[in-house]
PDB file of N, CA, C and O in Angstrom:
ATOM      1  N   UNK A   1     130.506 -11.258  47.061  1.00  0.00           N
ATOM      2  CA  UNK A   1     130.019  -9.962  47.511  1.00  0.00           C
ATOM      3  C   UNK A   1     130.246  -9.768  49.012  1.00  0.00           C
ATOM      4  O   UNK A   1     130.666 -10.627  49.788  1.00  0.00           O
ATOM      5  N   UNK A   2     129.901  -8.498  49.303  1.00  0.00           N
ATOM      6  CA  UNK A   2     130.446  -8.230  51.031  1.00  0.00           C
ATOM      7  C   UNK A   2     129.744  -6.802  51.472  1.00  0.00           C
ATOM      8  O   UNK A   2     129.988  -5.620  51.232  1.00  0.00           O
ATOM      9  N   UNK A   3     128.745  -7.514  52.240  1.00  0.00           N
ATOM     10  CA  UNK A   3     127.839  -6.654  52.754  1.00  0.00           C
ATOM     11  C   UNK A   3     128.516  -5.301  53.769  1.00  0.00           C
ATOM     12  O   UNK A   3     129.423  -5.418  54.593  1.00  0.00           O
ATOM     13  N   UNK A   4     128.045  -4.513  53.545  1.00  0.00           N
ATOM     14  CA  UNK A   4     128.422  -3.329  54.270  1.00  0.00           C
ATOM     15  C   UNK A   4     127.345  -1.760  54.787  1.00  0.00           C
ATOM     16  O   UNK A   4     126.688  -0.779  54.436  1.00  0.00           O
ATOM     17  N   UNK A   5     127.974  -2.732  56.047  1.00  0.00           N
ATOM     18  CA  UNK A   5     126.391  -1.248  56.555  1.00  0.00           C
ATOM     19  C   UNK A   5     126.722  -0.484  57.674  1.00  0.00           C
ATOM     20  O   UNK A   5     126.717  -0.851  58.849  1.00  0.00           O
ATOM     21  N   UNK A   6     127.115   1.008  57.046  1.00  0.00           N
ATOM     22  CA  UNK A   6     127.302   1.835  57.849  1.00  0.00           C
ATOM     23  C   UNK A   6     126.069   3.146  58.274  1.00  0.00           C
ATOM     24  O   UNK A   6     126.192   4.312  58.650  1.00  0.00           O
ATOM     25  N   UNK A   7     125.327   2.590  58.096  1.00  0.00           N
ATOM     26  CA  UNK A   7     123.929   3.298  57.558  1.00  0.00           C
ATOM     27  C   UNK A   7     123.200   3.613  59.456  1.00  0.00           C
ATOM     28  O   UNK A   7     123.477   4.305  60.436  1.00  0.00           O
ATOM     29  N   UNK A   8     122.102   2.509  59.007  1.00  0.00           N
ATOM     30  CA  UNK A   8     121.511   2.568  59.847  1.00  0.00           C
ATOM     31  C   UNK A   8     121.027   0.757  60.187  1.00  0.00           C
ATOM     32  O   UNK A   8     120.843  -0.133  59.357  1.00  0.00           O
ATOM     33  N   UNK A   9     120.924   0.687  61.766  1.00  0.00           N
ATOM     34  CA  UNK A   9     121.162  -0.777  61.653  1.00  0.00           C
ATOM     35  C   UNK A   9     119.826  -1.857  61.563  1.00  0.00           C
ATOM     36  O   UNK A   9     119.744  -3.069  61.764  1.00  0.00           O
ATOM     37  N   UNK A  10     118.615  -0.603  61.079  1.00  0.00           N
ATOM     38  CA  UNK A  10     117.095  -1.398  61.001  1.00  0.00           C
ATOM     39  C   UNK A  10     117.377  -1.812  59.209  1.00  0.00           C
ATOM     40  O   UNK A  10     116.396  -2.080  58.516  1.00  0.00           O
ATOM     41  N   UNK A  11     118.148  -1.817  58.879  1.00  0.00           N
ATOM     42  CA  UNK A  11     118.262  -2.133  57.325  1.00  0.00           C
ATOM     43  C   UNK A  11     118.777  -3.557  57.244  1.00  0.00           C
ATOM     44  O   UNK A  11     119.010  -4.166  56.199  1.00  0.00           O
ATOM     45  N   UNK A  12     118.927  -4.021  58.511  1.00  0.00           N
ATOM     46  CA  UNK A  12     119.441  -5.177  58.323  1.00  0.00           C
ATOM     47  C   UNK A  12     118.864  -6.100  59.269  1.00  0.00           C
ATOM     48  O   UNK A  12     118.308  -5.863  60.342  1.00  0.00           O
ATOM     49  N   UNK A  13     119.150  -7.475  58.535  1.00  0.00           N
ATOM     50  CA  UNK A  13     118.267  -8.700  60.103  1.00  0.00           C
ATOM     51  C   UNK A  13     119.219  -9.266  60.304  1.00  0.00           C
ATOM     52  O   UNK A  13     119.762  -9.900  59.399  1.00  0.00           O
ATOM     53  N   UNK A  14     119.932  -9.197  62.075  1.00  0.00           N
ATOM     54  CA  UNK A  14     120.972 -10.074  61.725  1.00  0.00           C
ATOM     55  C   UNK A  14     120.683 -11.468  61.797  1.00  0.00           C
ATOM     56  O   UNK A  14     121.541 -12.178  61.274  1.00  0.00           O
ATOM     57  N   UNK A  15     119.549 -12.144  62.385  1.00  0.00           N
ATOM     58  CA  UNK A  15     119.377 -13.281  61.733  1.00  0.00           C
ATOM     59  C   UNK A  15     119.627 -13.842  59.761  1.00  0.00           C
ATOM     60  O   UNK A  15     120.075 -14.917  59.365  1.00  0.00           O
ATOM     61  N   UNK A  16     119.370 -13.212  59.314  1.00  0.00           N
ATOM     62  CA  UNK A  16     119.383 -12.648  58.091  1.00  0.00           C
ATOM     63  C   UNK A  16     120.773 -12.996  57.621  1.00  0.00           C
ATOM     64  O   UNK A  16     121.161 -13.973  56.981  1.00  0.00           O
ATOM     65  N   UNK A  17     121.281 -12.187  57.991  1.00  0.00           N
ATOM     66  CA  UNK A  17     122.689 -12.022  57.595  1.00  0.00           C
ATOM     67  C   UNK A  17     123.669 -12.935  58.025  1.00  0.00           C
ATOM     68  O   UNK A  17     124.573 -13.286  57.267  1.00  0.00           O
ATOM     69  N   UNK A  18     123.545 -13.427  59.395  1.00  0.00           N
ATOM     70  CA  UNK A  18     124.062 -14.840  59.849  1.00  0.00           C
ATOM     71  C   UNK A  18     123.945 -15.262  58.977  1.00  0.00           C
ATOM     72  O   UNK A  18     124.942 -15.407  58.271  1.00  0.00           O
ATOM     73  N   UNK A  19     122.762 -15.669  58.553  1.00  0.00           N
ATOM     74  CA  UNK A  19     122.266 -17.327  57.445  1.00  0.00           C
ATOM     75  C   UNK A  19     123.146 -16.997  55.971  1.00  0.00           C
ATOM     76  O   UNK A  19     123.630 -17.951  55.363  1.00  0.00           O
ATOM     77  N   UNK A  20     123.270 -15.961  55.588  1.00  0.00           N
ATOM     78  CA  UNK A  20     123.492 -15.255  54.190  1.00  0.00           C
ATOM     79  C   UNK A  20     125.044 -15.820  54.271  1.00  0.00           C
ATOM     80  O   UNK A  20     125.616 -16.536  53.449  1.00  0.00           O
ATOM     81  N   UNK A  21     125.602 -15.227  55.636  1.00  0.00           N
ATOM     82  CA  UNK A  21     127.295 -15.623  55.549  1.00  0.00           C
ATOM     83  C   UNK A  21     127.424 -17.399  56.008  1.00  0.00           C
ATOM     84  O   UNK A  21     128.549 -17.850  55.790  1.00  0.00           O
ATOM     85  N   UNK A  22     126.802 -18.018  56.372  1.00  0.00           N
ATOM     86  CA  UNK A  22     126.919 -19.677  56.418  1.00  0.00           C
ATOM     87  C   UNK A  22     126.576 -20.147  55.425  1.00  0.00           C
ATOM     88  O   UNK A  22     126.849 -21.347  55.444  1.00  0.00           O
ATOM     89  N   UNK A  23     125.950 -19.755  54.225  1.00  0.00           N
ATOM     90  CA  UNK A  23     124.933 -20.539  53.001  1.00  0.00           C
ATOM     91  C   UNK A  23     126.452 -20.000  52.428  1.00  0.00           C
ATOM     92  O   UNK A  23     126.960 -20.762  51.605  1.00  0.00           O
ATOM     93  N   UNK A  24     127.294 -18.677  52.797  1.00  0.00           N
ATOM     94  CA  UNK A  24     128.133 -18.229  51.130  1.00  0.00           C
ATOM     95  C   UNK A  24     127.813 -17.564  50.730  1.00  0.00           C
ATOM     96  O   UNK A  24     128.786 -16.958  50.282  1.00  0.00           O
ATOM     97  N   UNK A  25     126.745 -16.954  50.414  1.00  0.00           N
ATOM     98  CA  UNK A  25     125.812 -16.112  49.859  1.00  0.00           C
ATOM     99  C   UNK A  25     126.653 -14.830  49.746  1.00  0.00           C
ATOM    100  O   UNK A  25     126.699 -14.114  48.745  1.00  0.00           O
ATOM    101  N   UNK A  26     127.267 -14.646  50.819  1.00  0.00           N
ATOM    102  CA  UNK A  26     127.888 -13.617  50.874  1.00  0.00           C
ATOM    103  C   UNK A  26     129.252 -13.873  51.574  1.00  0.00           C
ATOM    104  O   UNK A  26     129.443 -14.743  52.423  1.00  0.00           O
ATOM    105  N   UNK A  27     130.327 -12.847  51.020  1.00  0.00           N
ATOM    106  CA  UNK A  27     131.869 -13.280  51.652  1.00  0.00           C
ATOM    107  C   UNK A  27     131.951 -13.017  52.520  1.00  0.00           C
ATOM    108  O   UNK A  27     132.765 -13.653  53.191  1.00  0.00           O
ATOM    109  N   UNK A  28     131.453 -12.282  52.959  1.00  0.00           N
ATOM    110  CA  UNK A  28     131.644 -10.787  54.566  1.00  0.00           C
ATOM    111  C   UNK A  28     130.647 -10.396  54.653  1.00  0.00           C
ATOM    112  O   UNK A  28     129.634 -10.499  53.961  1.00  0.00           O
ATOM    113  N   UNK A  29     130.989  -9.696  55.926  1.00  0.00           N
ATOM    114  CA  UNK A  29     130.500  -8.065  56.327  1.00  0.00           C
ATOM    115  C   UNK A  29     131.002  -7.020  57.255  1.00  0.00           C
ATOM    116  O   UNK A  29     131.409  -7.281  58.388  1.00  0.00           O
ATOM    117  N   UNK A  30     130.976  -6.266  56.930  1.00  0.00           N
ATOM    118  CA  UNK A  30     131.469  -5.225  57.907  1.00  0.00           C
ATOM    119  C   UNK A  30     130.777  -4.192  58.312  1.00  0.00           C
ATOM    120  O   UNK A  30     130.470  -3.311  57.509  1.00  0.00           O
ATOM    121  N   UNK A  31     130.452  -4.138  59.504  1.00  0.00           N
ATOM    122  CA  UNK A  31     129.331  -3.871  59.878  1.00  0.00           C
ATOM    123  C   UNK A  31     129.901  -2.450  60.797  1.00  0.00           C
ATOM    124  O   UNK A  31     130.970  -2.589  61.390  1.00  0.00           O
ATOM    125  N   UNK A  32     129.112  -0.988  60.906  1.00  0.00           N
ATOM    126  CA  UNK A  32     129.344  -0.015  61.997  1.00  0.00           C
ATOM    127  C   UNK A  32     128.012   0.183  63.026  1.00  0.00           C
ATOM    128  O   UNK A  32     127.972   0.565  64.196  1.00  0.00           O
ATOM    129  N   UNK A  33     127.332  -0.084  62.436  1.00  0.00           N
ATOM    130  CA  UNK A  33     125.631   0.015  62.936  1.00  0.00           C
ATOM    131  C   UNK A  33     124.658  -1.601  62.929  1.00  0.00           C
ATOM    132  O   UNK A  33     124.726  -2.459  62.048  1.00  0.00           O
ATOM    133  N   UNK A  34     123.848  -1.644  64.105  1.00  0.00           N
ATOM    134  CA  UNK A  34     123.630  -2.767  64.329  1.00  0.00           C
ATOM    135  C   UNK A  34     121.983  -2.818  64.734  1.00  0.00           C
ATOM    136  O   UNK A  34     121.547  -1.801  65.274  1.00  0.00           O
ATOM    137  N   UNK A  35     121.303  -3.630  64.569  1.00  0.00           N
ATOM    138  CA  UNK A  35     120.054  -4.120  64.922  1.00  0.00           C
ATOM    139  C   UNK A  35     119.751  -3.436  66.762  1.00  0.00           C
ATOM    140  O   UNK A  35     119.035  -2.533  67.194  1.00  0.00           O
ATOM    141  N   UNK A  36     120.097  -3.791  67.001  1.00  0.00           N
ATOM    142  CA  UNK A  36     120.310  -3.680  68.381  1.00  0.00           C
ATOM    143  C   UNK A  36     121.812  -3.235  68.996  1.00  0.00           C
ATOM    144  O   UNK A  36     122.678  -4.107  69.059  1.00  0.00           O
ATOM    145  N   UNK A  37     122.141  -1.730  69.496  1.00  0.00           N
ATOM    146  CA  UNK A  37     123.320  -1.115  69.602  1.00  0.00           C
ATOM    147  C   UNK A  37     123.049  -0.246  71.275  1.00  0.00           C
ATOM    148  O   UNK A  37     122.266   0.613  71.681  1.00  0.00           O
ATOM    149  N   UNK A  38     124.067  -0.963  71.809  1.00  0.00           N
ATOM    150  CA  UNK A  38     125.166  -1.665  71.141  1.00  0.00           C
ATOM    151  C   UNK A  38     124.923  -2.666  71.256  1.00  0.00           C
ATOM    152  O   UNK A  38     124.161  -3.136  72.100  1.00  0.00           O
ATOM    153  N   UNK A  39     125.664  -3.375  70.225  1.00  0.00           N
ATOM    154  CA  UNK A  39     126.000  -5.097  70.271  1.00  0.00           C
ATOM    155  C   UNK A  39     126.029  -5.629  71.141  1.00  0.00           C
ATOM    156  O   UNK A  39     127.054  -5.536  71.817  1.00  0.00           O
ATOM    157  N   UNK A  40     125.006  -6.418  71.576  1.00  0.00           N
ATOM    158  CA  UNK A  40     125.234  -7.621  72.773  1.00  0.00           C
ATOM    159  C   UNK A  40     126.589  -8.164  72.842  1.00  0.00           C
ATOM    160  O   UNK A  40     127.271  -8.398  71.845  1.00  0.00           O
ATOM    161  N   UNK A  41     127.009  -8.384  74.220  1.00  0.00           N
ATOM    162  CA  UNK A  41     128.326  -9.235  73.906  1.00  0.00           C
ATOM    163  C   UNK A  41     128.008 -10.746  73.512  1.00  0.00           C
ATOM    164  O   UNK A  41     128.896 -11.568  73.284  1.00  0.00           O
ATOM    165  N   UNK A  42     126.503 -11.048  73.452  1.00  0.00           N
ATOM    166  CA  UNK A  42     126.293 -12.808  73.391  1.00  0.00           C
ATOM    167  C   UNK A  42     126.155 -13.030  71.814  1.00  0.00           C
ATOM    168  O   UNK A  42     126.105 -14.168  71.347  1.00  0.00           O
ATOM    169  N   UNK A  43     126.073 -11.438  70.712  1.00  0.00           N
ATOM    170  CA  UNK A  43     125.741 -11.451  69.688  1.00  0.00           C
ATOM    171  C   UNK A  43     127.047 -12.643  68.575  1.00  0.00           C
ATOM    172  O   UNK A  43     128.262 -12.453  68.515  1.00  0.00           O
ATOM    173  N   UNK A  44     126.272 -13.775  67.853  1.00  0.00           N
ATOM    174  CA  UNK A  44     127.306 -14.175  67.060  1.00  0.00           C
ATOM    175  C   UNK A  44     128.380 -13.504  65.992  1.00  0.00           C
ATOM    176  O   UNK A  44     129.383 -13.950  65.435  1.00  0.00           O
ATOM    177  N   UNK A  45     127.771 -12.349  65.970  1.00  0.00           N
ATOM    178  CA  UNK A  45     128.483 -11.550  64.989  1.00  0.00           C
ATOM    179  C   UNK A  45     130.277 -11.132  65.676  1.00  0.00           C
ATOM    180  O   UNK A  45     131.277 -11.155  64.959  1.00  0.00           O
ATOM    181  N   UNK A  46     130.284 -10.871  66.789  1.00  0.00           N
ATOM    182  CA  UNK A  46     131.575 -10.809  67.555  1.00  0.00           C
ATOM    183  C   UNK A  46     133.145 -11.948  67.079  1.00  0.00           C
ATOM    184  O   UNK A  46     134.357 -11.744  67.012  1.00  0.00           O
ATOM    185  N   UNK A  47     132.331 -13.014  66.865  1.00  0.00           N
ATOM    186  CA  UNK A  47     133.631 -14.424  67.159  1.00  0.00           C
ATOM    187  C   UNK A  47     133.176 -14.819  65.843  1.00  0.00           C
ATOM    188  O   UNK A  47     132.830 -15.998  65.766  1.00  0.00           O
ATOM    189  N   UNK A  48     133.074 -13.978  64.571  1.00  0.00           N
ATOM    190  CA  UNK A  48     132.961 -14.664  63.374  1.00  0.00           C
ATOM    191  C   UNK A  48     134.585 -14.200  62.745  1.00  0.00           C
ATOM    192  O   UNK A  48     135.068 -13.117  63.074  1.00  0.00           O
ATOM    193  N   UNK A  49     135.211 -15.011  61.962  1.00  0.00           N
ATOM    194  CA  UNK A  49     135.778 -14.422  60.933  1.00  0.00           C
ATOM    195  C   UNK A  49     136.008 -14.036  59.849  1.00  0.00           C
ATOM    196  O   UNK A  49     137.054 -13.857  59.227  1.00  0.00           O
ATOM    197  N   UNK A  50     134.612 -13.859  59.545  1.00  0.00           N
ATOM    198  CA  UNK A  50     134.030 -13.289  58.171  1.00  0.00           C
ATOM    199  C   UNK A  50     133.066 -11.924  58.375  1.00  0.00           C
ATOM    200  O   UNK A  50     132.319 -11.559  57.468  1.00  0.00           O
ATOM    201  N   UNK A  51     133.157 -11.203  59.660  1.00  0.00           N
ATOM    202  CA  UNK A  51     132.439 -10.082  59.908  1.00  0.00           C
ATOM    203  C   UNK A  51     133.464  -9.362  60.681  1.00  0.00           C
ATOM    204  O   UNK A  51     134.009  -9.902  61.644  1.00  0.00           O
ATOM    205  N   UNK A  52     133.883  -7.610  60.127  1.00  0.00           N
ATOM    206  CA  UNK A  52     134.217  -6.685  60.925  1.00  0.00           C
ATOM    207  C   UNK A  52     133.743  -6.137  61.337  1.00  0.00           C
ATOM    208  O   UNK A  52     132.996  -5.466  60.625  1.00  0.00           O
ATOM    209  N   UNK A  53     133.701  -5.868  62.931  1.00  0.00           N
ATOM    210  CA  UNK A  53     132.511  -4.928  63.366  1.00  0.00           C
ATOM    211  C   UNK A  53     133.672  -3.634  63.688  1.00  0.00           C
ATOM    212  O   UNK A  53     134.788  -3.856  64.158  1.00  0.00           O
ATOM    213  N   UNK A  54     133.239  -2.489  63.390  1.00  0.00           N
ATOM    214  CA  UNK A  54     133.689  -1.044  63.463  1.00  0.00           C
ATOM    215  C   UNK A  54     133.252  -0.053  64.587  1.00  0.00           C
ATOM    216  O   UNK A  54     132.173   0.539  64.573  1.00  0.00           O
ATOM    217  N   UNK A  55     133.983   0.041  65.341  1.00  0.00           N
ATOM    218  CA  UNK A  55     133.198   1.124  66.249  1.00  0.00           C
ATOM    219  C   UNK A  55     132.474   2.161  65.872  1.00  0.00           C
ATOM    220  O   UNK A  55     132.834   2.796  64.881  1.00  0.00           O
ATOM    221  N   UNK A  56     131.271   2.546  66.615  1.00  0.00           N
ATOM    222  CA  UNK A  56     129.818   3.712  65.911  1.00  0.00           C
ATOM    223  C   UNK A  56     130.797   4.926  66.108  1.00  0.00           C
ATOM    224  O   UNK A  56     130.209   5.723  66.839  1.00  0.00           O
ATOM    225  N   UNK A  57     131.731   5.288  65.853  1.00  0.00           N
ATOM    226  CA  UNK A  57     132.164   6.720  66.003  1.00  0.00           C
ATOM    227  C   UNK A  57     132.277   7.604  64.760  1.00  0.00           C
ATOM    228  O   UNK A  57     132.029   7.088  63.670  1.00  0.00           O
ATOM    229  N   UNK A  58     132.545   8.585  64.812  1.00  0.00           N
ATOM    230  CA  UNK A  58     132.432   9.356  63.732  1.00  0.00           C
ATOM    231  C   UNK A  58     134.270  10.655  64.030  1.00  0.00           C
ATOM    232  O   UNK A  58     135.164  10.803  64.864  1.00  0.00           O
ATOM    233  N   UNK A  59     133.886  11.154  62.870  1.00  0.00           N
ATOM    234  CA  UNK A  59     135.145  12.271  62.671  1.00  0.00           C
ATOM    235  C   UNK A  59     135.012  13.377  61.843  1.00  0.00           C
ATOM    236  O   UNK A  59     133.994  13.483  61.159  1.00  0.00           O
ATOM    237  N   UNK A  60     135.855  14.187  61.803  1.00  0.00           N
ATOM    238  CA  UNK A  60     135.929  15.529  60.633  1.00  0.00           C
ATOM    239  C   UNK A  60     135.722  14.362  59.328  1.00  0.00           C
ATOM    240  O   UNK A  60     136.321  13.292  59.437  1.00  0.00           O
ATOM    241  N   UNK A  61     135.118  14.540  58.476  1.00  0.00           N
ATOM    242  CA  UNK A  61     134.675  13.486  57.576  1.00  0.00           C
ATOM    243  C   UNK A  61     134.305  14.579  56.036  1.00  0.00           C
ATOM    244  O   UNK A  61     133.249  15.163  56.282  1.00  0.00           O
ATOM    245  N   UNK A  62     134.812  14.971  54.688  1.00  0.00           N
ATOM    246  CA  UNK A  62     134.501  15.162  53.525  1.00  0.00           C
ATOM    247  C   UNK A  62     133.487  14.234  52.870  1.00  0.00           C
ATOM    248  O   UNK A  62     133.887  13.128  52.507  1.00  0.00           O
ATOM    249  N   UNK A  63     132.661  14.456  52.747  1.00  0.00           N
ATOM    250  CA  UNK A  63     131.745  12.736  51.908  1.00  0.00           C
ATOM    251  C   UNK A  63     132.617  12.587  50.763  1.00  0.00           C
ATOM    252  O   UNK A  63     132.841  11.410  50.480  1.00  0.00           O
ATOM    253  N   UNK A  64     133.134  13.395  50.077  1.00  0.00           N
ATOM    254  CA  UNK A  64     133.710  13.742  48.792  1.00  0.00           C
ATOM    255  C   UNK A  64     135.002  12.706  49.087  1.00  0.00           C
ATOM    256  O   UNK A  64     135.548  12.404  48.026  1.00  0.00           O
ATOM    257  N   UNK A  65     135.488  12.224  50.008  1.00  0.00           N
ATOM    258  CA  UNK A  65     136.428  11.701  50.463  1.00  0.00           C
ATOM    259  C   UNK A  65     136.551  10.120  50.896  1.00  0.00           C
ATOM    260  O   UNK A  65     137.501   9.339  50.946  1.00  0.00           O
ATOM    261  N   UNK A  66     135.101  10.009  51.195  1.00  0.00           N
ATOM    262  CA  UNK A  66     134.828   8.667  52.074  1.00  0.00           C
ATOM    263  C   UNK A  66     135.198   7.640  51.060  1.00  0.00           C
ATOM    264  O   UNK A  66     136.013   6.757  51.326  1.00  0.00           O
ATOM    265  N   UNK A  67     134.483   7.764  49.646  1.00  0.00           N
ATOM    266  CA  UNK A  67     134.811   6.553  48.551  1.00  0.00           C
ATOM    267  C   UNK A  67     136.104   5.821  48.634  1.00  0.00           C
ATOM    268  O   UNK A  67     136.512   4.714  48.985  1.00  0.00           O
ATOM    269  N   UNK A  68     136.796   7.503  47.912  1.00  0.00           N
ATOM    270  CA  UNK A  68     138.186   7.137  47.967  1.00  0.00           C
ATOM    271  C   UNK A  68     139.439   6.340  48.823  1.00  0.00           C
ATOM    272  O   UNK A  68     140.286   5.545  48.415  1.00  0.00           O
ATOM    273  N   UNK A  69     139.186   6.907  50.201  1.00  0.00           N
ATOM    274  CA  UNK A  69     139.883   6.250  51.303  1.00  0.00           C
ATOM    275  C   UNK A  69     139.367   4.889  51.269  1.00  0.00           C
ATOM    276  O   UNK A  69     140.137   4.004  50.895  1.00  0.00           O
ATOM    277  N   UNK A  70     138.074   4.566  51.633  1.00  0.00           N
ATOM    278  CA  UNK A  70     137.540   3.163  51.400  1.00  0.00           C
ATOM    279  C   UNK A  70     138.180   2.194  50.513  1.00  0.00           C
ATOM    280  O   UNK A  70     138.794   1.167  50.802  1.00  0.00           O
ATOM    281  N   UNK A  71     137.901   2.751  49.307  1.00  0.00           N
ATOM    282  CA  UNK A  71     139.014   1.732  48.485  1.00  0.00           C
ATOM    283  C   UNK A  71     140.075   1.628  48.701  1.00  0.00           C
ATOM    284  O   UNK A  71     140.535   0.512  48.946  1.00  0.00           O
ATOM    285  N   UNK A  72     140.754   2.590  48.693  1.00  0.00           N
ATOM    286  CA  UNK A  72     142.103   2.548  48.984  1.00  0.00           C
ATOM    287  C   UNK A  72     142.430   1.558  50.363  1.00  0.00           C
ATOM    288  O   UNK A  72     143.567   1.086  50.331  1.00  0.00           O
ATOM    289  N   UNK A  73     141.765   1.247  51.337  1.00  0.00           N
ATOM    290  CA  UNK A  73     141.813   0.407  52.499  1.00  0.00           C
ATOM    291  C   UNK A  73     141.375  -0.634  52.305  1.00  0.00           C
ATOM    292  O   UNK A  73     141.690  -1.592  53.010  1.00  0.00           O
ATOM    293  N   UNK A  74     140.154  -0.770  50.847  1.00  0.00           N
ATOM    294  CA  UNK A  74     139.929  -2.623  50.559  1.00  0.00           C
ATOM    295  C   UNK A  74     140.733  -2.692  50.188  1.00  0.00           C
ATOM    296  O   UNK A  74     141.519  -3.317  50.899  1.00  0.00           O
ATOM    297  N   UNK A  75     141.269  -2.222  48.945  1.00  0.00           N
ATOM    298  CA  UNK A  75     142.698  -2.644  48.124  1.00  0.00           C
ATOM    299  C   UNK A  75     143.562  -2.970  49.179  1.00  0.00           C
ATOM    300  O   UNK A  75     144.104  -4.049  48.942  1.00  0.00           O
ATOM    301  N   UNK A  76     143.837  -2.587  50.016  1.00  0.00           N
ATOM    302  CA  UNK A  76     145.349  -2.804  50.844  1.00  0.00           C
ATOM    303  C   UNK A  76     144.781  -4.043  51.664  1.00  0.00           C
ATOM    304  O   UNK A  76     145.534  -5.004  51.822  1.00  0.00           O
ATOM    305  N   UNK A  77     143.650  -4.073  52.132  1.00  0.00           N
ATOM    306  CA  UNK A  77     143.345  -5.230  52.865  1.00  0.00           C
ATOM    307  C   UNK A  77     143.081  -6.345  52.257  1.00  0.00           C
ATOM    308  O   UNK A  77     143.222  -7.409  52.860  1.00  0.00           O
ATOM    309  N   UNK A  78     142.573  -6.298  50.720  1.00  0.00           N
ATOM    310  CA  UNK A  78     142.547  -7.751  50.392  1.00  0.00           C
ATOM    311  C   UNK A  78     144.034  -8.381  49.644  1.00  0.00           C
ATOM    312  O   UNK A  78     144.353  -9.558  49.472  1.00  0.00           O
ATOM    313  N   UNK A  79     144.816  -7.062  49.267  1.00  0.00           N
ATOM    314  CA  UNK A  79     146.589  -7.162  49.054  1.00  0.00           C
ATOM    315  C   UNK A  79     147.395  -7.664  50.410  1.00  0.00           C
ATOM    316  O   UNK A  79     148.610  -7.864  50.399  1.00  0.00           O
ATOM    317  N   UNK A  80     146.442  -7.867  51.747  1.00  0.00           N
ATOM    318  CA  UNK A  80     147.389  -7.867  53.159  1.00  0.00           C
ATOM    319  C   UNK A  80     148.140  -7.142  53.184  1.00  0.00           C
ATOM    320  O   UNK A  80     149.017  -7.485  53.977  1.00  0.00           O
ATOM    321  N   UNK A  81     148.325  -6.277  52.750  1.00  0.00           N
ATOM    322  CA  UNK A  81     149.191  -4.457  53.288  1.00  0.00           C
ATOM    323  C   UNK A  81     148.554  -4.544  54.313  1.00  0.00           C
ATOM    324  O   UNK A  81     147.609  -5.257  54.648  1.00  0.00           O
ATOM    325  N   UNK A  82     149.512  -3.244  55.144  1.00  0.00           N
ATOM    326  CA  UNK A  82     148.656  -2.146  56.456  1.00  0.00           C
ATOM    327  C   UNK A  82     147.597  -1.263  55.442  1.00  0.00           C
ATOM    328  O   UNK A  82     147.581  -0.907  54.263  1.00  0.00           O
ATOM    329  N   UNK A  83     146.832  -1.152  56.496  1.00  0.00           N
ATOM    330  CA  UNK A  83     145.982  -0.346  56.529  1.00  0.00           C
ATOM    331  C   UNK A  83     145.908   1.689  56.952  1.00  0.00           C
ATOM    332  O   UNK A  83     146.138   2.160  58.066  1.00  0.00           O
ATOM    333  N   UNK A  84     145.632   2.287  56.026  1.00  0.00           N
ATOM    334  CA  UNK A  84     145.924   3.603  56.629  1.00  0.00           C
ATOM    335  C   UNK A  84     144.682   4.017  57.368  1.00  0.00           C
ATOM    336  O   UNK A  84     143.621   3.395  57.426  1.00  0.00           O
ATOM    337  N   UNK A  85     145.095   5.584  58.124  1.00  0.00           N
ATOM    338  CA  UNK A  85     144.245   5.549  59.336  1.00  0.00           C
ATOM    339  C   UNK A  85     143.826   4.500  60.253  1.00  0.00           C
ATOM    340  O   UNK A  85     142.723   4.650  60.777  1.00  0.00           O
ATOM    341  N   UNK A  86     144.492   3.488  60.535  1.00  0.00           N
ATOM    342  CA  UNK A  86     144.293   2.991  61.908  1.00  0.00           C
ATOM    343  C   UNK A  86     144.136   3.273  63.229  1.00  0.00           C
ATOM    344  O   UNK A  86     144.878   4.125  63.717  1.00  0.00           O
ATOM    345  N   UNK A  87     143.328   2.738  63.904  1.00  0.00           N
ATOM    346  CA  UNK A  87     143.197   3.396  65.182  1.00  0.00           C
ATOM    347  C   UNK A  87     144.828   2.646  65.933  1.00  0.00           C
ATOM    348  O   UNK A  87     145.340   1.546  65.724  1.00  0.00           O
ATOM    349  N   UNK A  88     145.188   3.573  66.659  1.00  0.00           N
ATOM    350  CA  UNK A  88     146.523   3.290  67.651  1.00  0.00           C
ATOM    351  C   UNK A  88     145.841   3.458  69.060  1.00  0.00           C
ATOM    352  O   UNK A  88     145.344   4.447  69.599  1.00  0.00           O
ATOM    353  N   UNK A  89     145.975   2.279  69.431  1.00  0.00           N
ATOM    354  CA  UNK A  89     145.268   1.954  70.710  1.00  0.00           C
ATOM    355  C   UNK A  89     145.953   3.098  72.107  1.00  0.00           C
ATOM    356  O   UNK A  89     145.351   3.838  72.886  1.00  0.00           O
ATOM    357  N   UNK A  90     147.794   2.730  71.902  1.00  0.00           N
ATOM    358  CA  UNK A  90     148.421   3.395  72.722  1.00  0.00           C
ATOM    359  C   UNK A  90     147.795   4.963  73.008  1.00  0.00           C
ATOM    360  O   UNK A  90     147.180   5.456  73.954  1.00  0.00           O
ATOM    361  N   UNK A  91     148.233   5.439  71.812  1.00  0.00           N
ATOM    362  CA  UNK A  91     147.818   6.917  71.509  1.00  0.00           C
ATOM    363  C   UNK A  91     146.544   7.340  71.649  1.00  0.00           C
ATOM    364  O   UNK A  91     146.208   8.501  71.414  1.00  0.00           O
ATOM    365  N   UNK A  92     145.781   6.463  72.026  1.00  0.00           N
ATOM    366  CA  UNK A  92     144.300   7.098  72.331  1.00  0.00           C
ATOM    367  C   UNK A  92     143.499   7.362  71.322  1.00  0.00           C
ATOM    368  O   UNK A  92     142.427   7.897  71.602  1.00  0.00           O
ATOM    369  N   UNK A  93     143.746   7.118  70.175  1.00  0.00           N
ATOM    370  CA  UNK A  93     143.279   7.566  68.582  1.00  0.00           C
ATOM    371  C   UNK A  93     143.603   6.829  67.492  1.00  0.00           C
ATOM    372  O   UNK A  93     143.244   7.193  66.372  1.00  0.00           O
TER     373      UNK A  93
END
């Protein structure tokens, strides 16, 4: 399983969730919202490689839409494809 919280970040402990991803318990997480935001830079969640952290930003967004793209970006990421909609650092976006 692979925790995912784009919610709100009192839904989660990251003590909690540390322990959850060292026991196995869980495969991942990918995280947009955090206990404490922003993220400390001393936070362990940074230098794991079993947690993506996502920048808190937002966009023109359909909810009707969000599912779909989502999958479509696990599928490609656990296939190691690219990823669509990527941020392009150059381009500012």
């Amino acid at each position: 399983p692979v925790f995912l919280n784009v919610g709100r970040g009192n839904v989660m402990n990251e003590e909690s969730l540390l322990s959850a991803l060292d026991h196995r318990w869980i495969a991942a997480a990918i995280l947009d919202v955090f206990e404490v935001e922003p993220l400390p830079e001393e936070s362990r969640l940074w230098n794991r490689k079993d947690v993506i952290v996502s920048p808190h930003v937002s966009g023109l967004t359909q909810g009707k839409d969000v599912p779909r793209v989502f999958l479509e970006n696990y599928r490609r990421y656990i296939e190691g494809r690219g990823l669509n909609f990527v941020v392009d650092w150059d381009k500012g976006y």
